[in-house]
MDTraj code that builds the backbone (N, CA, C; nanometers):
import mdtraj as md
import numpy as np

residues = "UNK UNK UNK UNK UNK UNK UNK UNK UNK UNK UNK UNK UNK UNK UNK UNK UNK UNK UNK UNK UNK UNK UNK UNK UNK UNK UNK UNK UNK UNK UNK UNK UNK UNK UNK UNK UNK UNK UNK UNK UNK UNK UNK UNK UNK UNK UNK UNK UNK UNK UNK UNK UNK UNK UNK UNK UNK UNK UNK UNK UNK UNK UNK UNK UNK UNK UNK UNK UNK".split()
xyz = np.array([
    [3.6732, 2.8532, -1.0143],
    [3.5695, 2.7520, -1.0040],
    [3.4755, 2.7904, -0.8896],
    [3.3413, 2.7323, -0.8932],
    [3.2616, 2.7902, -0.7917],
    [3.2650, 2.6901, -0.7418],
    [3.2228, 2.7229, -0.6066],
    [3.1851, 2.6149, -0.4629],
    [3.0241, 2.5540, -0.5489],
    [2.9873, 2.4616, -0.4720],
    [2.8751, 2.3845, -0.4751],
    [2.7627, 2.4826, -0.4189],
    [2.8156, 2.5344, -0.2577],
    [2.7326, 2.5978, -0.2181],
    [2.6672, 2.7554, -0.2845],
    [2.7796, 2.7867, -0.3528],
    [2.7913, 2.8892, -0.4238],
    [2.6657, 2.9104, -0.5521],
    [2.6924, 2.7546, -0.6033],
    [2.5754, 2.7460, -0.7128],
    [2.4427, 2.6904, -0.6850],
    [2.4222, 2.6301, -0.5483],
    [2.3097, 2.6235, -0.4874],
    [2.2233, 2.7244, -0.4541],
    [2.3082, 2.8688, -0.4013],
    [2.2143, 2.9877, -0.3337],
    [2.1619, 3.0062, -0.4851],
    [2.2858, 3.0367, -0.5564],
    [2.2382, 3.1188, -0.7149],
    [2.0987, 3.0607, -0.7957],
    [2.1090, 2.9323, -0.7532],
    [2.0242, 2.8531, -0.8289],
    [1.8592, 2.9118, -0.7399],
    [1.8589, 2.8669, -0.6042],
    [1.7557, 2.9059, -0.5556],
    [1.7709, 3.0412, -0.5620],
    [1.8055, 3.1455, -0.5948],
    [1.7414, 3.2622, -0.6010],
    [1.6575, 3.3074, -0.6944],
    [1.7511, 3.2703, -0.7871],
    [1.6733, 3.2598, -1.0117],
    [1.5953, 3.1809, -0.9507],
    [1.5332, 3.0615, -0.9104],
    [1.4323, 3.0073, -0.9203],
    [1.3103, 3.0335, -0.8464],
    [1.3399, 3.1081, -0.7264],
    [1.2017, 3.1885, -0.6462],
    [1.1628, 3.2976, -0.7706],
    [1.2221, 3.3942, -0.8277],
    [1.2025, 3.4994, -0.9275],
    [1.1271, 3.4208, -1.0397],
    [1.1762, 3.3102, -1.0880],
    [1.1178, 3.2513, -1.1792],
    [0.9475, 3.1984, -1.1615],
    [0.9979, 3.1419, -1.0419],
    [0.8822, 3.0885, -0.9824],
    [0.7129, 3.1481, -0.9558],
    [0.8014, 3.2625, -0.9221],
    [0.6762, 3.3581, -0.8976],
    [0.6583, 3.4058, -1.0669],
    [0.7028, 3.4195, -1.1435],
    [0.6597, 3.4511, -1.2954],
    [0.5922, 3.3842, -1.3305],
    [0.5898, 3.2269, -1.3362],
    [0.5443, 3.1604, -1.4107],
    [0.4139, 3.1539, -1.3035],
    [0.4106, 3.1554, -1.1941],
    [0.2617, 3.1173, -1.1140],
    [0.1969, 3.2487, -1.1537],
    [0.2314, 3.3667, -1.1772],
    [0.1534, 3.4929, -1.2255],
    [0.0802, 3.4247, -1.3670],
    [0.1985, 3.4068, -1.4586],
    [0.1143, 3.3531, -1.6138],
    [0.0548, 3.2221, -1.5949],
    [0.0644, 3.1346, -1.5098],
    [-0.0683, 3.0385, -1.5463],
    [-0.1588, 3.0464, -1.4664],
    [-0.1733, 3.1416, -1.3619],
    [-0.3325, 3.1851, -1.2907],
    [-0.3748, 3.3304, -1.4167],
    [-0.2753, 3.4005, -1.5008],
    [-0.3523, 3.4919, -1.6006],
    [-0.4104, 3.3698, -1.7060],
    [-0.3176, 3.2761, -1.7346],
    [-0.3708, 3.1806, -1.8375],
    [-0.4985, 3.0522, -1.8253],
    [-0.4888, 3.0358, -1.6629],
    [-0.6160, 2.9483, -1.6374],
    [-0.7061, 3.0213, -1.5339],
    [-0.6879, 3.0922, -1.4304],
    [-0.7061, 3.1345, -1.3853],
    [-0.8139, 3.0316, -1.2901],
    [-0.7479, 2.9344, -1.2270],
    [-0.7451, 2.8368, -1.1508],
    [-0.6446, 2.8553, -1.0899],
    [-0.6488, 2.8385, -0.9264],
    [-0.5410, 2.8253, -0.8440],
    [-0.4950, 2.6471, -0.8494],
    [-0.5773, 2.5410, -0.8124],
    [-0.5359, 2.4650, -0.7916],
    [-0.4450, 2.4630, -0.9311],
    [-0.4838, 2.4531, -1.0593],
    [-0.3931, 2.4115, -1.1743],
    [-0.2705, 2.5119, -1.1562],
    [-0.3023, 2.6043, -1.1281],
    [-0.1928, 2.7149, -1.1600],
    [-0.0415, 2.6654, -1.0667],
    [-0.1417, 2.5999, -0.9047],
    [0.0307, 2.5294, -0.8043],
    [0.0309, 2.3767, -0.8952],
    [-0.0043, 2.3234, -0.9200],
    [0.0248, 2.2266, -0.9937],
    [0.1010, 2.2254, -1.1031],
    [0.1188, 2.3420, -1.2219],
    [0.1565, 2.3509, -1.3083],
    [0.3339, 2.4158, -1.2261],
    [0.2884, 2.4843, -1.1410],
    [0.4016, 2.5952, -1.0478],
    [0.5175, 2.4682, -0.9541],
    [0.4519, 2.4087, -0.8991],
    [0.5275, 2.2790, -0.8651],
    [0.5667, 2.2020, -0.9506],
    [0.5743, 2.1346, -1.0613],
    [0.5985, 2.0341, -1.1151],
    [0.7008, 2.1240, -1.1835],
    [0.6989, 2.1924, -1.2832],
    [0.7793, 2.2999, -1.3627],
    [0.9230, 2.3225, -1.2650],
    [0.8650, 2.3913, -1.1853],
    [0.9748, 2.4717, -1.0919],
    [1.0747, 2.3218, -1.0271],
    [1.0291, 2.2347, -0.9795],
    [1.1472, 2.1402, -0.9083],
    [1.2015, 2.0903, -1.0141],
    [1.1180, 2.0766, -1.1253],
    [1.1823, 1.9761, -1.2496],
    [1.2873, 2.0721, -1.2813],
    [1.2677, 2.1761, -1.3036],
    [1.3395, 2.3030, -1.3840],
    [1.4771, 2.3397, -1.2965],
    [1.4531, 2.3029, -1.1388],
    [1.5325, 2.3417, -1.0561],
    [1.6964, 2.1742, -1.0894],
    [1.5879, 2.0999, -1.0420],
    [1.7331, 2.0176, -1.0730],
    [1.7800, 2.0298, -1.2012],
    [1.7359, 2.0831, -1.2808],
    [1.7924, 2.0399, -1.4504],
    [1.8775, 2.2065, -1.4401],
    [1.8405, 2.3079, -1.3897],
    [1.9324, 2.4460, -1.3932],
    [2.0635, 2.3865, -1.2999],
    [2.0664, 2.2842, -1.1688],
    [2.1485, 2.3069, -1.0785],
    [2.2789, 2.1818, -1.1583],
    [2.2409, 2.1133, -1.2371],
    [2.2714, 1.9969, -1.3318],
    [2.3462, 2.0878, -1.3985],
    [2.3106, 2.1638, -1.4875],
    [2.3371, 2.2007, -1.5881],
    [2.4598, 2.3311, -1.5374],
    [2.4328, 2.4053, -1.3939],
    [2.5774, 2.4945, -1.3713],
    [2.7005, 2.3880, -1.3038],
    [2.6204, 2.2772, -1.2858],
    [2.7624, 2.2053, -1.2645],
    [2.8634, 2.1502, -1.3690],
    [2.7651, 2.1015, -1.4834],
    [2.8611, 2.0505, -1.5852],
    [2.9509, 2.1831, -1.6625],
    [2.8714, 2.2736, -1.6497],
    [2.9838, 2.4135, -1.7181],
    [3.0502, 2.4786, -1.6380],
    [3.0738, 2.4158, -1.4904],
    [3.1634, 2.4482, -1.4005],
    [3.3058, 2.3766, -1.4206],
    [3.2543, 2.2433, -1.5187],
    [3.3617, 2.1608, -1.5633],
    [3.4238, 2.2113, -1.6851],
    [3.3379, 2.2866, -1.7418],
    [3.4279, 2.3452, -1.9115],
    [3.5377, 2.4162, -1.9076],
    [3.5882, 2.4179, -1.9637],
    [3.7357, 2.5222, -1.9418],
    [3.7247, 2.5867, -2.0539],
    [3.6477, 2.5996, -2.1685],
    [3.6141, 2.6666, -2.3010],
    [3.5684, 2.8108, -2.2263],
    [3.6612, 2.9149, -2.2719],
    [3.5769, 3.0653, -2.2307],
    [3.6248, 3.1217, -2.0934],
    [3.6998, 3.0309, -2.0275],
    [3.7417, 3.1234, -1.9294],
    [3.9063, 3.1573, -1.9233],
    [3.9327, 3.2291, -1.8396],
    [4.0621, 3.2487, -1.8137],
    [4.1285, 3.2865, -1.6767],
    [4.2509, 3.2032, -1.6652],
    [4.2989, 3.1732, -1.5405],
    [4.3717, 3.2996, -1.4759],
    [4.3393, 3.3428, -1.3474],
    [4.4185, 3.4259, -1.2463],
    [4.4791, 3.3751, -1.2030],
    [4.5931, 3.5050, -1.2142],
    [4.7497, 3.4637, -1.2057],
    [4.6957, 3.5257, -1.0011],
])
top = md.Topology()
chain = top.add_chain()
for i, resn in enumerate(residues, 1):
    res = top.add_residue(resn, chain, resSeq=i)
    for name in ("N", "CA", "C"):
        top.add_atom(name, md.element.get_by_symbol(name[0]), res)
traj = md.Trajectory(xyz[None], top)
């Protein structure tokens, strides 16, 4: 099982990488800064709690893994 803290770093790391992807494609796609942090903020925190949500509940599954002896 992972620590909390464990899936916190993981989470913020995928999400700076992400982060910076998606602010590249919507300043190529609008090529507006203000829309582009607007679109980059709202996405990214929404996206962040729903990724950090989502490694906790499959931290609870027991489907797929297997126990060390």
């Amino acid at each position: 099982m992972e620590t909390r803290k464990r899936s916190l770093v993981k989470m913020l790391s995928y999400r700076a990488i992400l982060t910076g992807l998606l602010a590249l494609i919507s300043w190529i796609f609008t090529g507006n800064l203000q829309q582009t942090t607007i679109i980059t903020i709202v996405f990214s925190v929404s996206a962040t709690a729903i990724y950090y949500l989502h490694e906790r509940i499959w931290n609870s599954v027991k489907w797929g893994t297997s126990r060390q002896v």
